[in-house]
C-alpha positions as CSV (number, residue, x, y, z in Angstrom):
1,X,0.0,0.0,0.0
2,X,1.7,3.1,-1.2
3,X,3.0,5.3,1.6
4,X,2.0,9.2,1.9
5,X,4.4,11.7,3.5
6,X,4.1,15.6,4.1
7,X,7.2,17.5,2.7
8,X,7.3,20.0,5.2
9,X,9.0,23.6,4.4
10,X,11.3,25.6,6.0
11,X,12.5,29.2,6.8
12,X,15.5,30.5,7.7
13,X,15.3,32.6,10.6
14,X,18.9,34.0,10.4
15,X,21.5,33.2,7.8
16,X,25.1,34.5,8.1
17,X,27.6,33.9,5.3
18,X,31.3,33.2,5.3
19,X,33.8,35.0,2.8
20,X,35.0,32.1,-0.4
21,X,36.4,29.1,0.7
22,X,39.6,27.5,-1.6
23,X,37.3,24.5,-2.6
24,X,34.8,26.7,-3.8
25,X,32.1,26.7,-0.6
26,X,31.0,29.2,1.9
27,X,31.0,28.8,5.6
28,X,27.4,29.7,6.9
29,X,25.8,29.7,10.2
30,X,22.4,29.7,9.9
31,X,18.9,28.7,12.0
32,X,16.4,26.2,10.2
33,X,12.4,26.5,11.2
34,X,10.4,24.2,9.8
35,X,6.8,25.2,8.7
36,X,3.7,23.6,8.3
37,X,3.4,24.5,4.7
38,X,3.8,20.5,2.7
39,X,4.6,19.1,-0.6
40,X,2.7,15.8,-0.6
41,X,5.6,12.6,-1.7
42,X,3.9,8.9,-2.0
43,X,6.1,5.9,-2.3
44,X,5.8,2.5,-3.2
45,X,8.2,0.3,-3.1
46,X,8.6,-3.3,-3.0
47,X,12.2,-5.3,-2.8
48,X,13.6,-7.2,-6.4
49,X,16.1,-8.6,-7.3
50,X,17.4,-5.5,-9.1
51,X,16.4,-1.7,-8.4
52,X,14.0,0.3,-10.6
53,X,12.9,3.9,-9.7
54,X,10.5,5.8,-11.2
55,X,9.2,9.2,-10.4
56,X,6.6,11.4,-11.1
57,X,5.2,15.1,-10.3
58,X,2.0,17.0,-10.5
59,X,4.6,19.9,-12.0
60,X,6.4,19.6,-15.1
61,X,9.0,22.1,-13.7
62,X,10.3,18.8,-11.3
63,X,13.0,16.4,-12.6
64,X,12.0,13.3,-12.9
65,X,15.3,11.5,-13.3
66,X,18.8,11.4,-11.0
67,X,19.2,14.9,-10.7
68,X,16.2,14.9,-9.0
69,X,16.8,15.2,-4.9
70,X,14.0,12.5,-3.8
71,X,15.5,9.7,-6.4
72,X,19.0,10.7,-5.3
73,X,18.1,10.0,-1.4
74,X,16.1,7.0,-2.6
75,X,19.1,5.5,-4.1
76,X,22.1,6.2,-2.0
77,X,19.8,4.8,0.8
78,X,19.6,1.3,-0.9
79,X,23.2,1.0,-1.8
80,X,23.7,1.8,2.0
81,X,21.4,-0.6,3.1
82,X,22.8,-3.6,0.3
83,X,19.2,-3.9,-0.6
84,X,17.3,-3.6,-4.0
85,X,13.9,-2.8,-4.7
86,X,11.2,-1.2,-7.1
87,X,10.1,2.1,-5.9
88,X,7.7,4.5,-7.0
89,X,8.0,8.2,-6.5
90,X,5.1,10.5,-6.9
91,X,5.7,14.5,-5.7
92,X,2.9,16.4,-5.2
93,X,3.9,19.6,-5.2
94,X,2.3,22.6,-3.3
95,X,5.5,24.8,-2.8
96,X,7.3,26.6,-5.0
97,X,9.6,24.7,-6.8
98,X,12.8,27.7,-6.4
99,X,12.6,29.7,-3.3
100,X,14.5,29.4,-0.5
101,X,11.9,27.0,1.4
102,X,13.8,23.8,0.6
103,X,10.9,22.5,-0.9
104,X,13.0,19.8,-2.9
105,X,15.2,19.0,0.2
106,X,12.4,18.3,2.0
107,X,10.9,16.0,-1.0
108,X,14.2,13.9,-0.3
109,X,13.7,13.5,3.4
110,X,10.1,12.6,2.7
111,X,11.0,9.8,0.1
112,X,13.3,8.0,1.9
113,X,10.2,8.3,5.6
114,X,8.2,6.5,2.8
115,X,10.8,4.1,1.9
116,X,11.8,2.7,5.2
117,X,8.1,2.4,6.0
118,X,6.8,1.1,2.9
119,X,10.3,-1.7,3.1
120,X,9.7,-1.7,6.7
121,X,13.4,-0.5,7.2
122,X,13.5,0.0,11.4
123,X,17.3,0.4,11.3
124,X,18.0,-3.2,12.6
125,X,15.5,-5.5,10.2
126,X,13.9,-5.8,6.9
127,X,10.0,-7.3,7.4
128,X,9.7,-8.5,4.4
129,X,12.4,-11.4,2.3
130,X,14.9,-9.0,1.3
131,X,16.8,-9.9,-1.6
132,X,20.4,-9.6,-0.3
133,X,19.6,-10.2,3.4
134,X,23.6,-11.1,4.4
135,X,24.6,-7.5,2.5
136,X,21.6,-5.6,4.7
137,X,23.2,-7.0,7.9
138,X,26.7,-6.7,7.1
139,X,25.9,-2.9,6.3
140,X,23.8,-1.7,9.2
141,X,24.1,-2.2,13.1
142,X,21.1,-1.1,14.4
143,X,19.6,1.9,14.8
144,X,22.2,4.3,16.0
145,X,24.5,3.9,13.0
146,X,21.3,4.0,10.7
147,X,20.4,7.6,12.0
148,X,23.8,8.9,11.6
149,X,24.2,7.0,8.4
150,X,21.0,8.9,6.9
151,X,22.5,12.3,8.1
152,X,25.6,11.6,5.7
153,X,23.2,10.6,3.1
154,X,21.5,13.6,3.3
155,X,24.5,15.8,3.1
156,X,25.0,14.0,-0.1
157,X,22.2,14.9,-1.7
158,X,22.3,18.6,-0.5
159,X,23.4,21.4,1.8
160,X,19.7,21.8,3.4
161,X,18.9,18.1,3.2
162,X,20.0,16.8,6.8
163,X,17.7,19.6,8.7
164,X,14.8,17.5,7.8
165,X,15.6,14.8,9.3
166,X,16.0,16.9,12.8
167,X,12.7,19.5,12.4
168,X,11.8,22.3,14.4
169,X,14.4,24.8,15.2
170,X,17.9,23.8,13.8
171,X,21.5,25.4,14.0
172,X,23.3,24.7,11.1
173,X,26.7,24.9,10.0
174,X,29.4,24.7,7.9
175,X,27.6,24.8,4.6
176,X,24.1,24.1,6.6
177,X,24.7,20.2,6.4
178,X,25.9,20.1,9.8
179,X,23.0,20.1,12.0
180,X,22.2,20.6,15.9
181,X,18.4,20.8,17.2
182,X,18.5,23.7,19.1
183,X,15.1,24.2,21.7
184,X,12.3,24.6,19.8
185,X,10.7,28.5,20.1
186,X,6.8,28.6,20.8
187,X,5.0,28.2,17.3
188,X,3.8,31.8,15.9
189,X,2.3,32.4,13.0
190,X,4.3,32.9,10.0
191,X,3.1,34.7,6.4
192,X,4.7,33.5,3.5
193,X,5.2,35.4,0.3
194,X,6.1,34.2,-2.7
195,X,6.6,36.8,-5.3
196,X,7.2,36.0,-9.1
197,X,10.7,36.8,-9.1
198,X,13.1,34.4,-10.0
199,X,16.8,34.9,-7.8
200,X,19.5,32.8,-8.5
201,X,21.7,31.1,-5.9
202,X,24.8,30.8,-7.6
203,X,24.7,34.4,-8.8
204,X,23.7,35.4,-5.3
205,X,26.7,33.9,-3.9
206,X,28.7,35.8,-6.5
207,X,27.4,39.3,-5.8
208,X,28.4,38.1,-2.0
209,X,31.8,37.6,-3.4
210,X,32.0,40.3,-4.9
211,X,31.3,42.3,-1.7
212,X,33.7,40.1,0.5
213,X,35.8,41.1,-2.4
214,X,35.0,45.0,-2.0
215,X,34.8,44.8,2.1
216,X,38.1,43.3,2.5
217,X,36.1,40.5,4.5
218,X,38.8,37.4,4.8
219,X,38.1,33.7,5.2
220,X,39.5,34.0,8.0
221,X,38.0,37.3,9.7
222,X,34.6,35.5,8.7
223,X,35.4,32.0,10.4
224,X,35.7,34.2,13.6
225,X,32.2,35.9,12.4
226,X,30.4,33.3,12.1
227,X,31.8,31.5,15.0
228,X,30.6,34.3,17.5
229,X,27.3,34.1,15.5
230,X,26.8,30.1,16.2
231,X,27.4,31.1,19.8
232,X,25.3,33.6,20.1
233,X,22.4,31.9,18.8
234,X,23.4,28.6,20.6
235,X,22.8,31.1,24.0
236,X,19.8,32.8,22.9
237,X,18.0,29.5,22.1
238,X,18.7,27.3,25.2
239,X,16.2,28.7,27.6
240,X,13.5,29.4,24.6
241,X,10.9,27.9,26.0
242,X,10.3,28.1,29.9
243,X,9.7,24.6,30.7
244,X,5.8,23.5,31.0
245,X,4.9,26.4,28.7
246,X,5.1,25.0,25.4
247,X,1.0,24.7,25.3
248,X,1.3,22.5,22.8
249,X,-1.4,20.2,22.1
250,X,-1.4,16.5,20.9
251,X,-2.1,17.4,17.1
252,X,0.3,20.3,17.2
253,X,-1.5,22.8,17.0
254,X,-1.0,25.3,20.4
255,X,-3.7,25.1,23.3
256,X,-4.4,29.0,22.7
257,X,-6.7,29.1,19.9
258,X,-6.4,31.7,17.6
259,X,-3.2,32.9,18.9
260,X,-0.6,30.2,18.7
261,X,2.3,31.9,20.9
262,X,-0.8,32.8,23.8
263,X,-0.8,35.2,26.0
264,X,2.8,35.1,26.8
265,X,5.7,36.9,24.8
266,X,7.2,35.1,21.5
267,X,10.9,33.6,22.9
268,X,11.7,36.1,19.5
269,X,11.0,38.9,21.9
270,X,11.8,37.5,25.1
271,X,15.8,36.1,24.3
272,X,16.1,39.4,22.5
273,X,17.0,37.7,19.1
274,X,14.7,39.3,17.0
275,X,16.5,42.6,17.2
276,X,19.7,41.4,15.8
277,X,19.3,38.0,13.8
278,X,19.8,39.0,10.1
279,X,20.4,37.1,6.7
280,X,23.4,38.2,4.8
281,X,22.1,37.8,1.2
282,X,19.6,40.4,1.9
283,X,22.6,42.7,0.9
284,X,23.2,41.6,-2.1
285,X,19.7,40.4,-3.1
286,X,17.8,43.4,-2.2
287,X,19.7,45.5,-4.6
288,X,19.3,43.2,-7.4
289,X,15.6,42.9,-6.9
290,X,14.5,45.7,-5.0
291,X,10.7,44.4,-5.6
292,X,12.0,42.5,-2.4
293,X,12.8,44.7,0.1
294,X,10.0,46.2,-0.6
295,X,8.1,43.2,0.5
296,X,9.8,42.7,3.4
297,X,9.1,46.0,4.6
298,X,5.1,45.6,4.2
299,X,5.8,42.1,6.5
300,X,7.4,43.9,8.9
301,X,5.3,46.7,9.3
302,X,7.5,48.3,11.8
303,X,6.6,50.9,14.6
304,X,2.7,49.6,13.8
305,X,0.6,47.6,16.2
306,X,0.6,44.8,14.0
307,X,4.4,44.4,13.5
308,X,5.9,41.2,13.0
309,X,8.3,39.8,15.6
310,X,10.8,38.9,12.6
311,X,10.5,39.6,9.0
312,X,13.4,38.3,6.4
313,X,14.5,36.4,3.2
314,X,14.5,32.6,3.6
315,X,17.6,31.7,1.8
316,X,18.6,33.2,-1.4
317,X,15.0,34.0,-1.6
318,X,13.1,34.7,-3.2
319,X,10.4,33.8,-0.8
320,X,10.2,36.0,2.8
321,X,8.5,35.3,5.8
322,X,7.4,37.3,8.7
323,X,6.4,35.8,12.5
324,X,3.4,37.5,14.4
325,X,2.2,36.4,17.3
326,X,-1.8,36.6,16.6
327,X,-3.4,35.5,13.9
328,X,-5.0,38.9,13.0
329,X,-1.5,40.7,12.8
330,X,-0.9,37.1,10.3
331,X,-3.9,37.8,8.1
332,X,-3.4,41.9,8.2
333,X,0.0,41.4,6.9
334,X,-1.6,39.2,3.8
335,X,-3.7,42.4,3.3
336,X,-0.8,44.8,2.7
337,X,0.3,42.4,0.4
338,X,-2.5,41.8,-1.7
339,X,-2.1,45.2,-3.6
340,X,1.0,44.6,-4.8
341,X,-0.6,41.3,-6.5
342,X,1.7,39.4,-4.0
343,X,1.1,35.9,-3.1
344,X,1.1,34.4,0.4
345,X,1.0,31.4,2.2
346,X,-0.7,31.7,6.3
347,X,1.4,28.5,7.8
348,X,2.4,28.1,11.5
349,X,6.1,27.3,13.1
350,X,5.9,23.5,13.7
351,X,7.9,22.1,16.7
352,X,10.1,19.4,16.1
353,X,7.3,16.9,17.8
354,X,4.5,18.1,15.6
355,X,6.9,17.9,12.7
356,X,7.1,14.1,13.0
357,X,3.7,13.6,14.4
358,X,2.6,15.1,11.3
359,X,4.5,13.0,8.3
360,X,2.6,10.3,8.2
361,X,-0.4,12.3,9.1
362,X,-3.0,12.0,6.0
């Protein structure tokens, strides 16, 4: 019976960027927040004697072949486990395909949730007749090493990959593949706009450069940078959440009604993070495509009752986000979008908990 999973999205609530590296990379510290905004991926699979994938997408825009993400995750994760099978991919897709939501991460993380359900994979068996059984045992020892064997699959596949296999508030470093949960904030509401402008990674990591270039801003100099950074968000984020005042209920969603973060103020506010958390390529980004500063600036509304707690570019964009806690400051933001003919997303910050309580949710 094929296996449904949600593709959850993510944000990044802070993004700091390292000067070039020799091997062509940038160091980045960074803080994932996953999002109840899905993709919908549905696997079938069944083990053979030889591997077969196929995928599909609602969206002619997704690869359907090995540079596709999903089938990439799908595969290494066989060879790993010395089994074979024939797997069907479908990816439903509801986010935007280019971003900065991670949308086609996220697809990979949810392929291979399907796979080890629909194979039965627990990290220490196969249910059913597998057809290399002595090659599955040899290469796996339980559960441990399967957990931190799927990390350095994911980090394979891509950058962003490994955060969803963590959820909920995530430090990451290095180029984002190295991954730490951090405490999970209170879930706020969060308004997503995606505007029809297309921004392009690799020529926004040129136009940072370019400015390390123009700045004088070493590798070295930005190790330190980014260093302080991890710390200072590693402090910030350990006493998040008072304990007992999650208020989060059994489906996820916060005991409060209406408004998710309560009566209480947004950890955002409280840990004083919101005032200083910034992402770097909104300094080159913005003045390529100053459609989105402007955008940002109508999320975060500031000096207005209705203010967000944080407003940014998630990512290289070109999708931005702003946090509020009430639903009403949520949905007046959407207004002051609407205008401008931009489109938004209402979504919530989903807690690590909720985030896997939710995967397999149909």
């Amino acid at each position: 019976m094929p296996t449904t999973v949600r593709s959850h999205a993510k944000i990044n609530l802070g993004l700091g960027i390292g000067a070039p590296r020799p091997d062509g990379f940038h160091a980045l510290t960074t803080l994932y927040q996953t999002l109840d905004l899905f993709d919908l991926v549905t696997v079938t699979a069944d083990l053979a004697a030889t591997t077969a994938l196929r995928l599909t997408s609602n969206d002619n825009r997704v690869p359907t072949d090995s540079r596709n993400t999903a089938w990439k995750m799908v595969s290494l994760a066989l060879q790993a486990l010395g089994v074979s099978a024939e797997v069907d991919i479908h990816i439903e897709k509801r986010l935007p395909v280019q971003g900065g939501l991670g949308a086609g991460s996220a697809n990979a993380v949810a392929a291979l949730v399907g796979l080890e359900a629909e194979l039965g994979l627990t990290g220490q068996q196969v249910s059913k007749s597998a057809s290399r059984p002595d090659s599955y045992a040899g290469g796996l020892n339980g559960a441990a090493l399967w957990s931190a064997q799927r990390l350095q699959i994911a980090a394979q596949v891509g950058s962003d990959v490994p955060l969803f296999l963590i959820g909920g508030t995530i430090l990451g470093l290095d180029r984002g593949q190295q991954v730490f949960p951090l405490p999970d904030i209170e879930p706020v509401w969060c308004v997503v706009a995606t505007p029809e402008v297309g921004v392009s990674t690799p020529q926004a990591f040129r136009d940072w450069d370019a400015l390390c270039a123009a700045e004088g801003l070493t590798q070295e100099a930005s190790a330190d940078k980014l260093d302080e950074l991890s710390r200072a968000y590693a402090s910030a984020f350990s006493g998040a959440i008072p304990r007992g005042q999650q208020g989060v209920g059994s489906s996820g969603v916060l005991l409060y009604g209406e408004d998710l973060a309560g009566p209480q103020e947004s950890a955002l506010v409280r840990t004083g993070i919101s005032g200083w958390i910034l992402n770097d390529f909104e300094r080159v980004v913005f003045s390529q495509h100053p459609p989105l500063a402007e955008i940002k600036r109508l999320l975060a509304a500031s000096g207005t009752p209705e203010a967000a707690l944080h407003a940014s570019l998630s990512g290289s964009g070109s999708a931005l986000f702003g946090l509020y806690l009430t639903r009403g400051d949520a949905e007046a933001a959407r207004e002051r979008l609407r205008p401008a003919g931009i489109a938004s997303h209402l979504t919530r910050t989903l807690p690590r908990s909720a985030y896997w309580r939710e995967m397999l949710s149909q």
